[in-house]
Wavefront OBJ file of the C-alpha trace (Angstrom):
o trace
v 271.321 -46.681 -66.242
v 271.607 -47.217 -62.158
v 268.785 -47.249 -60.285
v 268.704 -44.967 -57.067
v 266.073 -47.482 -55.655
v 269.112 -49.550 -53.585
v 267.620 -52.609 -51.403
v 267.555 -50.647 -48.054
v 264.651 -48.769 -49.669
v 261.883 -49.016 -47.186
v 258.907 -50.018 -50.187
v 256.715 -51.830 -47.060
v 256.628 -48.482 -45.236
v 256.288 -45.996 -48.139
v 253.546 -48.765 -49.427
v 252.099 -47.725 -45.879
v 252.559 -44.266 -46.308
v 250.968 -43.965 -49.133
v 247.867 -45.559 -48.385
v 247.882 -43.098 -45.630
v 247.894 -40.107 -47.102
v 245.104 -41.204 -49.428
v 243.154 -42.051 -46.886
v 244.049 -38.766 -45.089
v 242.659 -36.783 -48.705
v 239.862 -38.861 -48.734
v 238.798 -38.187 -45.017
v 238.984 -34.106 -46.007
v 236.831 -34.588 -48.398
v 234.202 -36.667 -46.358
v 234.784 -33.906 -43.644
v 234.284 -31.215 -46.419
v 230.955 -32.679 -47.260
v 229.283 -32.079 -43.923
v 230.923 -28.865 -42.891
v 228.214 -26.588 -42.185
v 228.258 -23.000 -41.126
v 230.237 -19.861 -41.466
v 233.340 -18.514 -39.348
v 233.478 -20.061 -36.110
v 230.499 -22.484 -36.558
v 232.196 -24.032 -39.692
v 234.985 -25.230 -37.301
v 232.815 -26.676 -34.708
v 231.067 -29.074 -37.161
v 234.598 -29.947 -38.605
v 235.572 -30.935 -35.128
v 232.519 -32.635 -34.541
v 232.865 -35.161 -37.378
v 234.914 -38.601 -37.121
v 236.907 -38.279 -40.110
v 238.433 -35.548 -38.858
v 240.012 -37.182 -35.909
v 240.969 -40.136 -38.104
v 242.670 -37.724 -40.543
v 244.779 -36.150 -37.285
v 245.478 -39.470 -35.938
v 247.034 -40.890 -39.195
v 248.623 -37.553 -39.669
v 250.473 -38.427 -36.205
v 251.276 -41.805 -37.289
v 252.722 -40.318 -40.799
v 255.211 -38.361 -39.436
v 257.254 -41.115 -37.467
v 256.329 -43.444 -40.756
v 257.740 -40.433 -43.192
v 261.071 -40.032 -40.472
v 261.673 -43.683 -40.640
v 261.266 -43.581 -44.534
v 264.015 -40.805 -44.446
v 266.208 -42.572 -42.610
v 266.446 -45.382 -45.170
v 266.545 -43.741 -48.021
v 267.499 -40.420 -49.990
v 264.833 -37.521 -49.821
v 265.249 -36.777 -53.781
v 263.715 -40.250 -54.141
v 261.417 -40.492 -51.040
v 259.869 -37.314 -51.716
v 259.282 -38.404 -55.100
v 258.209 -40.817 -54.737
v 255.491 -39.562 -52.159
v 253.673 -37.987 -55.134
v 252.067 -40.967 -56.093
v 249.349 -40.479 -53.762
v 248.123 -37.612 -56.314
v 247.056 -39.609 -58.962
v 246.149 -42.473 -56.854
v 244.283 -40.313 -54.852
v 242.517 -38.978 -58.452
v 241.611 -42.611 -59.234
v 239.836 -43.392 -55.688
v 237.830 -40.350 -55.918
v 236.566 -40.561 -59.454
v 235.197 -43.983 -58.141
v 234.169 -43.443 -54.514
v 233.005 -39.663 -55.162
v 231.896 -40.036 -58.674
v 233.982 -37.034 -59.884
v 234.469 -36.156 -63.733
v 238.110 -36.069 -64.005
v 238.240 -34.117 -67.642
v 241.346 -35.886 -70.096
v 243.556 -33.304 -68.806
v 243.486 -34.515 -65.244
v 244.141 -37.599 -66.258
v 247.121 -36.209 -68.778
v 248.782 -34.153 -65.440
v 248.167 -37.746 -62.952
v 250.069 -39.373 -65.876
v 252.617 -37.048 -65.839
v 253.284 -36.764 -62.315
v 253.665 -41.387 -62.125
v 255.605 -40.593 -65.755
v 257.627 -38.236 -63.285
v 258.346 -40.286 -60.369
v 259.632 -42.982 -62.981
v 262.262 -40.935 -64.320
v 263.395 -39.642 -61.042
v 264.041 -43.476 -59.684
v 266.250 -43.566 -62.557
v 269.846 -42.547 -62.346
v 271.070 -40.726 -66.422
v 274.724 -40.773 -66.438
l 1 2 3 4 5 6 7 8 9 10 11 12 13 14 15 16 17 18 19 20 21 22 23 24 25 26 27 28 29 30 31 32 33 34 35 36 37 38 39 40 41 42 43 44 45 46 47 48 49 50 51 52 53 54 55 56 57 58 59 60 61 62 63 64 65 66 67 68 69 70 71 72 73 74 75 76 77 78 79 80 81 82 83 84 85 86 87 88 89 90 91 92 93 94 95 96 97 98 99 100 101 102 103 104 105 106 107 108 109 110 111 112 113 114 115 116 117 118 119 120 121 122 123 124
């Protein structure tokens, strides 16, 4: 089997990337937390938390990180390959949030990093 990862692939900015978008998850949920109110009030205390802006900012920073990613590598495997942060996101919050992730959670975040393996590999 061939290997669609070639050398050009950018694994120092996807590495970024991905820590990113965790951090991005993890910020919504922190944001989710303190949200207080109904209709228009809800959004006001969204806006008036931290995390939110840190979420937008890195949301900013992801899309010029994400085009250079493109640009150095195939979208069937950068795209992916992206789906990591799903189950790495899982792991982080079953620490930092305490939440019971039941066997089939962990089953699907297996599959999806079982997943990602067999797309970096080329079948002939």
């Amino acid at each position: 089997m061939k290997s669609l990862i070639t050398p050009k692939f950018p694994y120092f900015l996807f590495t970024i990337f991905i820590l990113m978008e965790i951090v991005v998850f993890l910020s919504h949920k922190i944001v989710s937390m303190h949200a207080t109110g109904d209709g228009f009030a809800f959004y006001i205390t969204l806006l008036s938390q931290p995390w939110i802006w840190v979420s937008l900012v890195l949301a900013l920073i992801q899309f010029f990180l994400w085009t250079s990613i493109l640009a150095k590598s195939e979208l069937s495997l950068a795209y992916s390959m992206s789906s990591l942060s799903y189950p790495l996101t899982m792991i982080i919050a079953a620490f930092l949030f305490k939440e019971h992730l039941s066997l089939l959670v962990w089953s699907g975040g297996g599959l999806i990093t079982l997943g990602v393996m067999i797309v970096g590999l080329e079948t002939e």
